[in-house]
C-alpha positions in Angstrom: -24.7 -152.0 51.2 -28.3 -150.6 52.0 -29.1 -151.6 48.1 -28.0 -155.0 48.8 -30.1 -155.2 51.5 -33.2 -154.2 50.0 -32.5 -156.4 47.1 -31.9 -159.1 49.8 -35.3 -158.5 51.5 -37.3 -158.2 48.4 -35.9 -161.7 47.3 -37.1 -162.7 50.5 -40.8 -161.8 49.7 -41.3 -164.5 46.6 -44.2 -166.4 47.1 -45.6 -169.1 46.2 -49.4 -169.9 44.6 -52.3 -171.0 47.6 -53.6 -173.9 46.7 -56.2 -174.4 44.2 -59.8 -173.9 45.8 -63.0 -173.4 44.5 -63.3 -169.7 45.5 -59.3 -169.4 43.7 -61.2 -170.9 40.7 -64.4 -168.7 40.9 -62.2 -165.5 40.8 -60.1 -166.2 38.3 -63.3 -167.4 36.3 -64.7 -164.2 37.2 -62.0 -162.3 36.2 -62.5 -164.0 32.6 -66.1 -163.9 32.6 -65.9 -159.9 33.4 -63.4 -159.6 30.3 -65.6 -161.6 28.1 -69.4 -159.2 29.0 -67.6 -156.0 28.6 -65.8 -157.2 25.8 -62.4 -157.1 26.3 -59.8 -160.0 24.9 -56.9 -158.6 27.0 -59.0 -159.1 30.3 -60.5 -162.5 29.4 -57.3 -164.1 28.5 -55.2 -162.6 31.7 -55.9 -166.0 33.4 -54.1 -168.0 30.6 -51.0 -169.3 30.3 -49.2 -167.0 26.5 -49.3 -170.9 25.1 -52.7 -171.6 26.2 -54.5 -173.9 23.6 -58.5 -172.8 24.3 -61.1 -174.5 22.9 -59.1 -176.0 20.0 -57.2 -172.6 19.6 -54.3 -171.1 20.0 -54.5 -168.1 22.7 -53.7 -165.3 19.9 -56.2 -166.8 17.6 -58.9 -166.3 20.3 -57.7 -162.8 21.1 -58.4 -162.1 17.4 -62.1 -164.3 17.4 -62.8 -162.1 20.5 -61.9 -159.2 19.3 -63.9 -159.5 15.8 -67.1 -160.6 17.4 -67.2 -157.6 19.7 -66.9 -155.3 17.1 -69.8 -157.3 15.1 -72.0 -158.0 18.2 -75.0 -155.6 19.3 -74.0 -153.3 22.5 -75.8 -155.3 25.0 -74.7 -157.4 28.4 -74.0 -160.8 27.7 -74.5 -162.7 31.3 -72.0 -165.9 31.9 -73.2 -167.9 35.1 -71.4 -171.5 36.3 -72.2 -174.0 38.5 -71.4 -177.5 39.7 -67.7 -176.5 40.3 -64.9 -179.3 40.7 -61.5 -178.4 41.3 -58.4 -180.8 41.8 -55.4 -179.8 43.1 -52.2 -182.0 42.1 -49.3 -179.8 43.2 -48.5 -177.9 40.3 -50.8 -179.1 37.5 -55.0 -178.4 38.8 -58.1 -179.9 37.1 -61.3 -177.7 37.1 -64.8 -178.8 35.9 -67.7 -177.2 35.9 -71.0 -176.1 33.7 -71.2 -172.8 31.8 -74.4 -171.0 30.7 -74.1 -168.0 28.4 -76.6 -165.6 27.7 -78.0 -161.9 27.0 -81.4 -160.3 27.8 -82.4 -159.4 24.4 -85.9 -157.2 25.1 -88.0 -159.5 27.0 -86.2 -162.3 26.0 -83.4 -164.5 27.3 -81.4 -165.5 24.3 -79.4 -168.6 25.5 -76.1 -168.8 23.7 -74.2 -171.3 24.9 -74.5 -174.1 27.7 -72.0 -176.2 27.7 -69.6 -178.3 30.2 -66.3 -177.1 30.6 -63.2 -178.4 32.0 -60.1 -176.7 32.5 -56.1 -177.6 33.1 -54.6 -175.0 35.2 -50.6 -174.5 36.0 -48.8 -172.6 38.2 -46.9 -169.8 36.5 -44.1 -168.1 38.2 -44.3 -164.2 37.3 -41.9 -161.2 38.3 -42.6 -158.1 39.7 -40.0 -155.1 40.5 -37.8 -155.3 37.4 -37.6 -158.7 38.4 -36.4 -158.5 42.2 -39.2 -160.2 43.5 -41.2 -163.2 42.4 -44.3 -164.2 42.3 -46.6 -167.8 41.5 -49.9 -168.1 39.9 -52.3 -170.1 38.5 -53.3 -169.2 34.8 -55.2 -171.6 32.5 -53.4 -173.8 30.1 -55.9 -175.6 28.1 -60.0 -175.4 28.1 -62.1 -177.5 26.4 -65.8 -177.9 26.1 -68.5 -180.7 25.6 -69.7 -178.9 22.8 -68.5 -176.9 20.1 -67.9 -173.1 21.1 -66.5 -171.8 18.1 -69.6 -172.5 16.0 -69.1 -171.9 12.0 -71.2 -169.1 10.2 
C-alpha cells in the first residue's frame, strides 16, 4: 500500500512547461551555444526535438557535421553572442527570432564566422523521469532556420 502511495504522489508531481519567455529562450540558447564553443554535438542538440529539422538538416546529420568539424577545427574558443530577441508564445507551439553572431579570437584578430538572423519553432515536449513515474514538459527546438546559408560548401 505504501508503494501505491508513493507511485500516487510522484504522479502527482507532473508538471507542466512555464511559459515561453525571453530569459527561458536565452538559457536554452545558452545551453546550445555552450555545446557548440566546447565542441560537443550531444550538448548543442539537447534543446531539440529527436526529429528536429536544423537548418535544412536532419538532427543526426548535424550531430555528424558537428562532430567532423570539431575534429578538423583549430583548438581555439569560438564566441556565439545574440541579440534583438523575439519570443512568441502560442500555447504549445513558440516562435523565437533573433540575430546570431559567431566568432573566434584568432591572435589579434576577430575572425567573424557567421552573422546571420535566426528564427526558431519551439514545442513543448513531454519527458519522463523515474522509470517513468513522474512526468515532465519542456521546450526543445523543432526547426531553425537562418537568413543565410550556415552550412556553407567547401
Amino acid at each position: 500500500m505504501m508503494a501505491f502511495g508513493a507511485v500516487m504522489y510522484l504522479r502527482s508531481q507532473d508538471t507542466r512547461a512555464s511559459a515561453l519567455t525571453p530569459s527561458l529562450v536565452d538559457r536554452l540558447l545558452r545551453t546550445a551555444a555552450g555545446g557548440v564553443e566546447v565542441r560537443s554535438p550531444s550538448k548543442a542538440l539537447s534543446v531539440t526535438t529527436e526529429d528536429a529539422s536544423l537548418f535544412g538538416y536532419r538532427r543526426e546529420q548535424i550531430a555528424r557535421m558537428m562532430a567532423r568539424s570539431s575534429r578538423d577545427a583549430m583548438p581555439g574558443r569560438l564566441a556565439i553572442t545574440w541579440r534583438n530577441l523575439q519570443v512568441s508564445d502560442r500555447g504549445n507551439v513558440g516562435n523565437v527570432d533573433f540575430d546570431v553572431t559567431v566568432q573566434e579570437r584568432v591572435g589579434n584578430t576577430d575572425a567573424v564566422y557567421v552573422q546571420a538572423h535566426i528564427t526558431l519553432e519551439l514545442v513543448k515536449v513531454r519527458r519522463s523521469a523515474w522509470l517513468g513515474l513522474r512526468t515532465y514538459e519542456e521546450w526543445l527546438v523543432r526547426r531553425a532556420q537562418s537568413s543565410s546559408d550556415l552550412m556553407l560548401d567547401d
